[in-house]
N, CA, C and O of each residue as an XYZ file, in Angstrom:
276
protein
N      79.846    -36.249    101.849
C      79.166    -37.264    101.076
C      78.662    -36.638     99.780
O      78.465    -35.424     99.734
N      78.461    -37.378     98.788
C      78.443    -36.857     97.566
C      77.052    -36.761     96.935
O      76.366    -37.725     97.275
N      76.584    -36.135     96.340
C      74.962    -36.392     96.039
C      75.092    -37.095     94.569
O      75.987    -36.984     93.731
N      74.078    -37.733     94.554
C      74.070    -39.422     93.726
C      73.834    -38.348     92.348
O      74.640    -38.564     91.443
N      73.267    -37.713     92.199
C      72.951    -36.426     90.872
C      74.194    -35.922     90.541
O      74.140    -35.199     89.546
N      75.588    -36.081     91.151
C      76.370    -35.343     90.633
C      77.374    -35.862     89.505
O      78.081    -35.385     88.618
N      76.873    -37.720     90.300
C      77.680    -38.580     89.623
C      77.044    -39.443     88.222
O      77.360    -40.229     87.329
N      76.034    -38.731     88.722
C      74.659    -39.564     87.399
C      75.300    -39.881     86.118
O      75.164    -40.980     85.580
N      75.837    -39.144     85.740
C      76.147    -38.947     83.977
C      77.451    -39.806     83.846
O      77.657    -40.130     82.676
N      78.604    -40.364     84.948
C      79.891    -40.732     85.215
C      79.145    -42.057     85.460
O      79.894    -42.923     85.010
N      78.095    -42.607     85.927
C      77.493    -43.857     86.676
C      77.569    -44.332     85.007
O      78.456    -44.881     84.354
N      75.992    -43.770     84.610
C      75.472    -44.147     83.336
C      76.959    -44.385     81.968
O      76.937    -45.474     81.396
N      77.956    -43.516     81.606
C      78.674    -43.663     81.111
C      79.383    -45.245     81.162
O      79.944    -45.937     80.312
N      79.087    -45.412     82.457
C      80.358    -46.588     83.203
C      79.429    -47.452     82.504
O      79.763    -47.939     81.424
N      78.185    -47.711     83.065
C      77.019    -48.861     82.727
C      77.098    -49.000     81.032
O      77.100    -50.097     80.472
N      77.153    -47.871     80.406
C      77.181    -47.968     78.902
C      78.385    -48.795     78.555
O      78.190    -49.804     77.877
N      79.760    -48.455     78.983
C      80.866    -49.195     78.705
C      81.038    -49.963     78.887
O      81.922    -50.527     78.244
N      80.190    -50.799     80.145
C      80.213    -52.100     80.390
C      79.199    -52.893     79.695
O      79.257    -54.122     79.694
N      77.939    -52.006     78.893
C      77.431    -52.784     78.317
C      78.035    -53.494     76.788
O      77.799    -54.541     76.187
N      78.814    -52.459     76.581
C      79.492    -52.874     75.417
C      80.797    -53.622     75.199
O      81.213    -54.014     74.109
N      81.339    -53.757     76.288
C      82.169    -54.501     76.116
C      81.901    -56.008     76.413
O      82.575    -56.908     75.911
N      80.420    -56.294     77.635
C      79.773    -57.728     77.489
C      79.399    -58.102     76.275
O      79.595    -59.280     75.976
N      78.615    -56.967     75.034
C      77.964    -57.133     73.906
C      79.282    -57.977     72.797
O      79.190    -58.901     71.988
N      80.719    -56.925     73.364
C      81.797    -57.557     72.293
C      82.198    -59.188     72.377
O      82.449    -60.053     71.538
N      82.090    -59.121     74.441
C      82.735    -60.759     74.656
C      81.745    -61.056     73.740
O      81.971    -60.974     72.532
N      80.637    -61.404     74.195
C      79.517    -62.502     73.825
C      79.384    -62.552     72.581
O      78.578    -63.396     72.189
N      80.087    -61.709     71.522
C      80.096    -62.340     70.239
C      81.411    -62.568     69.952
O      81.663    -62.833     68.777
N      82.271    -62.532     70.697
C      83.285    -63.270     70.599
C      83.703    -64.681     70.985
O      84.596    -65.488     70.726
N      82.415    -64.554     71.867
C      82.417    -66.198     72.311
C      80.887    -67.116     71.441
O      80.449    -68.226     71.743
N      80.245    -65.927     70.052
C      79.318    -66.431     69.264
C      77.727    -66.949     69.826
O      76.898    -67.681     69.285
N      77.708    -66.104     71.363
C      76.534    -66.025     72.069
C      75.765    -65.218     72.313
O      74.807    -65.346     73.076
N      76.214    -63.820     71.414
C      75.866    -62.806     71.462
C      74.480    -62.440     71.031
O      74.274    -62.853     69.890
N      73.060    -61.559     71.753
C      71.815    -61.005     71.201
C      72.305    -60.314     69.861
O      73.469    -60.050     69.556
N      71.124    -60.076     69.113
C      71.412    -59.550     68.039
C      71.343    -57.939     69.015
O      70.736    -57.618     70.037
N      72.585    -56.982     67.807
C      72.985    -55.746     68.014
C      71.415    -54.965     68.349
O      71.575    -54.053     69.161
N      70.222    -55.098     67.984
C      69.211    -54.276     68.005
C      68.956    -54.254     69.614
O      69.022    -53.289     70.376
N      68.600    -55.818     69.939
C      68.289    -55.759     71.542
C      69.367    -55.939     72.255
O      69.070    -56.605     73.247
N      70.656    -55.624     72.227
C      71.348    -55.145     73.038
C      71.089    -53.527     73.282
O      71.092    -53.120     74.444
N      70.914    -52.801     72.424
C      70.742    -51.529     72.447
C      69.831    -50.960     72.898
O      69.718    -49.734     72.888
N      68.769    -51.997     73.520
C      67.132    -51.137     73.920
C      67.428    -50.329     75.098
O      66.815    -49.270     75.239
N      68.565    -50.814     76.234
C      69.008    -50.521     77.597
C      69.748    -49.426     77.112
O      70.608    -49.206     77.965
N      69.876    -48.514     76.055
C      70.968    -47.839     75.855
C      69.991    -46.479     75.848
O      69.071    -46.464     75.030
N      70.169    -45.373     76.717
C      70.019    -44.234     76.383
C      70.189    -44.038     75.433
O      71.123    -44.541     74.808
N      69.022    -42.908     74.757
C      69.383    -42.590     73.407
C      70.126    -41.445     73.478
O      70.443    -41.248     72.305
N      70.647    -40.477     74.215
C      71.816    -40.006     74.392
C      73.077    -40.834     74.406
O      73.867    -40.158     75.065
N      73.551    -41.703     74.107
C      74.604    -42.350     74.653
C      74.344    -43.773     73.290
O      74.854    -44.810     73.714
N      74.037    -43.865     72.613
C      74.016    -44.792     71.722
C      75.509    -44.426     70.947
O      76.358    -45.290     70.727
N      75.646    -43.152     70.620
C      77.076    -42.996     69.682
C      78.221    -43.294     70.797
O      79.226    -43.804     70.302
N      78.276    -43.082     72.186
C      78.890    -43.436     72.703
C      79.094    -45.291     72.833
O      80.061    -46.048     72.919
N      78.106    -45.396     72.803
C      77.995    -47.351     72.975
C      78.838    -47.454     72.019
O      80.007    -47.744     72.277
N      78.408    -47.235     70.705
C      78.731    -47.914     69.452
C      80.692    -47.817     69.176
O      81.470    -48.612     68.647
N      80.893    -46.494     69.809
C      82.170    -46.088     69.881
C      83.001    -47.473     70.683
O      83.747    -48.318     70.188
N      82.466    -47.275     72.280
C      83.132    -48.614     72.581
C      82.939    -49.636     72.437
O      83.887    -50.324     72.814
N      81.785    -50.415     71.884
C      81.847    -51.983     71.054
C      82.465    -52.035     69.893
O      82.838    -53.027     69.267
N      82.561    -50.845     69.621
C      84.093    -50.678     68.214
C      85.212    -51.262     68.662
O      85.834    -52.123     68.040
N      85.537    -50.773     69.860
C      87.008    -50.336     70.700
C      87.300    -51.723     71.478
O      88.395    -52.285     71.527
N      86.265    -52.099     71.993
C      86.059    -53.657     72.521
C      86.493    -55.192     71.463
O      87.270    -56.138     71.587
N      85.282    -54.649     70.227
C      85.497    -55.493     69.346
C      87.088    -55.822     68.330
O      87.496    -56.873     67.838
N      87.643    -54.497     68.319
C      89.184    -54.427     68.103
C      89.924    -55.462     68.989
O      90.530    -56.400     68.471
N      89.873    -55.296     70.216
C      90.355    -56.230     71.312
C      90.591    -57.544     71.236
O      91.582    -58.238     71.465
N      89.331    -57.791     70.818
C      89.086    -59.567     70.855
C      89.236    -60.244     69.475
O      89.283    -61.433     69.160
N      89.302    -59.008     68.694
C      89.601    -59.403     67.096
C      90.777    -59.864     67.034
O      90.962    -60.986     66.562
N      92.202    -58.805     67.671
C      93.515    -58.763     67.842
C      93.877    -60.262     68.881
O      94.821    -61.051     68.840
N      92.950    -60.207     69.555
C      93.139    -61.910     70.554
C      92.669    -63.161     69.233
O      93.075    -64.320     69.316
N      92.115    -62.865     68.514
C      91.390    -63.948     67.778
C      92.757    -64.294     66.830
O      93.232    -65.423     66.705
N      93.375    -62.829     66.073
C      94.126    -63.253     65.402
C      95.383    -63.683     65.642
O      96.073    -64.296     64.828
N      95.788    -63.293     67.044
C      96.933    -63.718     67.567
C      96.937    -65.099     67.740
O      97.953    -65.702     67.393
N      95.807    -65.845     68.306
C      95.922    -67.120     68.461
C      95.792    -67.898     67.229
O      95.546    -69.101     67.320
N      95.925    -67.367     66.138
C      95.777    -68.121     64.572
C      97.400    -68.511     64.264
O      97.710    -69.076     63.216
């Protein structure tokens, strides 16, 4: 069995990526919090990481937006 400390930093990573890619839907669907209070839940270790994947997210749904034009 694995001790929950080993996976800490692999957990939190996951939680960050998933926060950012809800942050991308929801302004892709124009329901989105403003960028400040999405970010309060964000370690401040891990903010350049967020920002990296709501980049990477927001590419996504941009490329869906323009495809359906």
């Amino acid at each position: 069995m694995a001790i929950i400390g080993s996976n800490a930093n692999r957990i939190i990573d996951k939680m960050v990526d998933f926060m950012a890619s809800t942050q991308a839907f929801m302004e892709y669907l124009d329901k989105a919090p403003e960028q400040d209070e999405a970010m309060e839940s964000v370690p401040p270790e891990k903010i350049a990481f967020y920002l990296e994947r709501l980049e990477h997210y927001r590419d996504i749904y941009k490329q869906k937006t323009e495809s359906a034009n």
